[in-house]
C-alpha positions as CSV (number, residue, x, y, z in Angstrom):
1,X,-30.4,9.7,-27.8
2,X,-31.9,11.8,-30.5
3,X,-34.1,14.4,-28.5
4,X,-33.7,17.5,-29.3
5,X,-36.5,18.9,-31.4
6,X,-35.2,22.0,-31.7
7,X,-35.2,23.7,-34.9
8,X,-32.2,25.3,-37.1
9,X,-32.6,27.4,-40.1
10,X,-30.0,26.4,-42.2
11,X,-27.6,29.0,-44.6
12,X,-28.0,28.2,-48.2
13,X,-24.1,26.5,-48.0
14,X,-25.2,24.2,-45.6
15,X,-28.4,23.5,-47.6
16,X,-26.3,22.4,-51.0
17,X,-23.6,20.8,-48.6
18,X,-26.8,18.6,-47.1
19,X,-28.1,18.0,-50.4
20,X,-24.9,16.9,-51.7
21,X,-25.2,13.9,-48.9
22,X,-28.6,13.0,-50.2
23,X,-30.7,14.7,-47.8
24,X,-33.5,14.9,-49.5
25,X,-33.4,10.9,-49.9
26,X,-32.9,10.2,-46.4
27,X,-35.5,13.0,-45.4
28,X,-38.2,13.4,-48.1
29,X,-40.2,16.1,-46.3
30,X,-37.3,18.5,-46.2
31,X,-37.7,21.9,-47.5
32,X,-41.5,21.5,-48.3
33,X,-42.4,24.2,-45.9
34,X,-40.7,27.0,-47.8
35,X,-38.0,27.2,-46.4
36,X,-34.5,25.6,-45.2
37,X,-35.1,24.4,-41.8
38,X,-34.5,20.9,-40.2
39,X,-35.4,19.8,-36.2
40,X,-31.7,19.2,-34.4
41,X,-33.1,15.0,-33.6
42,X,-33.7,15.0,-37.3
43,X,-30.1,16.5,-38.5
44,X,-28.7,14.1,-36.3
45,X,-30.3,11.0,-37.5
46,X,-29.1,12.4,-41.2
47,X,-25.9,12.6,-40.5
48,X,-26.0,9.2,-38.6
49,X,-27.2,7.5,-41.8
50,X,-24.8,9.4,-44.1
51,X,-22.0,8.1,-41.7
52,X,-23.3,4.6,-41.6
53,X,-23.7,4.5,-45.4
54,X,-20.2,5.6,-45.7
55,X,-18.6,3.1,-43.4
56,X,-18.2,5.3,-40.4
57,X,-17.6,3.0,-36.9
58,X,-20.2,4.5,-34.5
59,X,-19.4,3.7,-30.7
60,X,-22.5,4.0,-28.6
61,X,-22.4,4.5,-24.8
62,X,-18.5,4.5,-25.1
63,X,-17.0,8.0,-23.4
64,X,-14.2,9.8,-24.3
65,X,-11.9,9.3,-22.1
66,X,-8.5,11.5,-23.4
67,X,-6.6,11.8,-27.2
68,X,-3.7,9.9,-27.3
69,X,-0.6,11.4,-29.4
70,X,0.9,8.8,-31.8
71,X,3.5,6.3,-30.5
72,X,6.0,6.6,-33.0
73,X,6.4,8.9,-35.9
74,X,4.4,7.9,-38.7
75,X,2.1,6.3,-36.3
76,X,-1.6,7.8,-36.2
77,X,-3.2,9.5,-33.8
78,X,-5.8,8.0,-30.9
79,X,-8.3,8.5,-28.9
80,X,-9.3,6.5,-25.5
81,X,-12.6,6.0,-24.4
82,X,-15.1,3.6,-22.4
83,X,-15.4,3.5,-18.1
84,X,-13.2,3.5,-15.4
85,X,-13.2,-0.5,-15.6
86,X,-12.5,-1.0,-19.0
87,X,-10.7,2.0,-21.1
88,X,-10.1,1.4,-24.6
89,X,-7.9,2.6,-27.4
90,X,-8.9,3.7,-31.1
91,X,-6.6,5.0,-33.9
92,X,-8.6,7.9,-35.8
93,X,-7.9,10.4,-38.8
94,X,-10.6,12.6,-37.7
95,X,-12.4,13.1,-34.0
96,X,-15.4,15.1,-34.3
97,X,-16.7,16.1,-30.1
98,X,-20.3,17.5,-30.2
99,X,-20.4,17.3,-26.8
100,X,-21.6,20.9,-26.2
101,X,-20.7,24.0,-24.5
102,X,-18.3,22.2,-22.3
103,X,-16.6,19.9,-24.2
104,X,-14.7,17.0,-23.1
105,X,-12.7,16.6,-26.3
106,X,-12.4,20.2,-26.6
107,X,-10.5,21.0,-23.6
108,X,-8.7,17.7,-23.9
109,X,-7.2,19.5,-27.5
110,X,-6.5,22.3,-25.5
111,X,-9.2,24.7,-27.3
112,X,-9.7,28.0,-25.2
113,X,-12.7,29.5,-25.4
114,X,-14.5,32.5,-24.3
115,X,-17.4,34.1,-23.5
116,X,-19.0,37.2,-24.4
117,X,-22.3,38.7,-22.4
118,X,-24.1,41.4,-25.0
119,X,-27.1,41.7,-22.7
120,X,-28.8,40.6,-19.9
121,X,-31.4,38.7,-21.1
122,X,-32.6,34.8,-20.4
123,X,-33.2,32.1,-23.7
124,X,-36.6,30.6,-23.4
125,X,-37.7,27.6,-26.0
126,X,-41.0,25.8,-26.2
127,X,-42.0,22.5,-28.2
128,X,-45.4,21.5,-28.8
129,X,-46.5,18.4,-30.3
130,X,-47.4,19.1,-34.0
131,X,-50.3,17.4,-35.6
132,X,-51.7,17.7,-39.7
133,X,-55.0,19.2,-38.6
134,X,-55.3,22.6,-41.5
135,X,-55.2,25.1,-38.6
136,X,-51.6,23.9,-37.8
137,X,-50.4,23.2,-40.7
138,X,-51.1,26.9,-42.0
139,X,-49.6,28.6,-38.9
140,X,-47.1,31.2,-40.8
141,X,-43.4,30.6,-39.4
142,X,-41.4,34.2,-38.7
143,X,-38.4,35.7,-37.0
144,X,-38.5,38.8,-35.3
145,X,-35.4,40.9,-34.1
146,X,-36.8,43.9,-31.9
147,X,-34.2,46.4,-34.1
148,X,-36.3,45.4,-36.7
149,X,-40.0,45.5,-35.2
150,X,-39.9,47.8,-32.8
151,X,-43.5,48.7,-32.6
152,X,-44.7,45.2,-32.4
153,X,-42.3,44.2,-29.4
154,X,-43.6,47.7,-27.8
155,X,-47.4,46.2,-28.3
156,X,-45.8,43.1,-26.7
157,X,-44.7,44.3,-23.6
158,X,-47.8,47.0,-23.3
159,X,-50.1,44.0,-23.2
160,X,-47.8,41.4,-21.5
161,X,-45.4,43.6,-19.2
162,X,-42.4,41.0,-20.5
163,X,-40.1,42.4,-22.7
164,X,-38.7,40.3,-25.6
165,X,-35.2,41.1,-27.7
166,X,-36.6,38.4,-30.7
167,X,-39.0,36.1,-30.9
168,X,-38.9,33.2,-33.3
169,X,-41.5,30.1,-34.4
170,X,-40.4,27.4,-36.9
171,X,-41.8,24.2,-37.8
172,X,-40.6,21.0,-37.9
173,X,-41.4,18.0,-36.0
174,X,-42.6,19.9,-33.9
175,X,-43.8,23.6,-32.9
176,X,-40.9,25.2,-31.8
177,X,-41.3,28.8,-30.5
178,X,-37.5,30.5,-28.8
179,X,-38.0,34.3,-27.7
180,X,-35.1,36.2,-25.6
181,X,-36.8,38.0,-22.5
182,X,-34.8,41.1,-20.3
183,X,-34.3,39.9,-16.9
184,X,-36.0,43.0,-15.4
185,X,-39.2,42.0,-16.8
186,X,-39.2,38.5,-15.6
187,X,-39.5,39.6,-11.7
């Protein structure tokens, strides 16, 4: 399912690459905000139709089971997938696992990966229904970093007692509003 409304800023690379694929086509409201950023649920759908359009076999409900190594030489690559009952086999040039943080197809390619802890602080994102009323629509997106608005987060915390690392609200589909808060000041 498409359901994730949260929203990416995009670098300028990914912007053209997008455009490239007819982004702007598929998704006519795109950059009319001021800047380059696009709801997760919508990328998705994007890319869905760009696949589609280019011929792209889309399995739905079908897990990935394991990647298979070729038979023979010259033979390609493949991948299983479907349930316990019924496993199936596909031949693929490419196998693309967006299946997050702890892939399936990742570890089954035998990728390590690692983990890094810089501080000790806990993610928190919120997603509020947008409407077009003129209050909402001139809300004024930012993205702060506490390095770079020290004063403010100070004013934060005085007034709040929580204290934030950044704090960041974007637009999309929806409201989307993701801060960082230090564990201390959650208790």
């Amino acid at each position: 399912t498409f359901s994730r409304h949260n929203v990416l800023k995009l670098w300028s690379g990914v912007v053209n690459d997008l455009l490239s694929l007819g982004l702007k086509v598929l998704n006519p409201k795109f950059g009319t905000t001021g800047s380059e950023k696009i709801s997760i649920r919508r990328l998705q759908l994007v890319l869905l139709k760009v696949a589609l359009l280019l011929g792209c076999k889309v399995l739905v409900e079908a897990p990935f089971r394991a990647i298979l190594p070729p038979r023979d030489e010259g033979c390609p690559w493949r991948i299983a997938f479907g349930s316990d009952a019924e496993t199936r086999e596909l031949e693929c040039d490419a196998l693309v696992g967006s299946d997050g943080e702890n892939s399936a197809v990742a570890r089954a390619a035998a990728f390590e990966s690692s983990f890094t802890q810089f501080s000790k602080t806990i993610g928190i994102t919120f997603n509020f229904e947008k409407s077009s009323n003129p209050e909402e629509t001139g809300l004024k997106e930012f993205a702060r970093a506490r390095q770079y608005f020290r004063s403010w987060f100070s004013e934060v915390e005085r007034d709040t007692g929580v204290s934030l690392e950044n704090f960041v609200y974007f637009k999309d589909e929806t409201h989307y509003f993701v801060m960082a808060a230090s564990h201390y000041s959650l208790i």
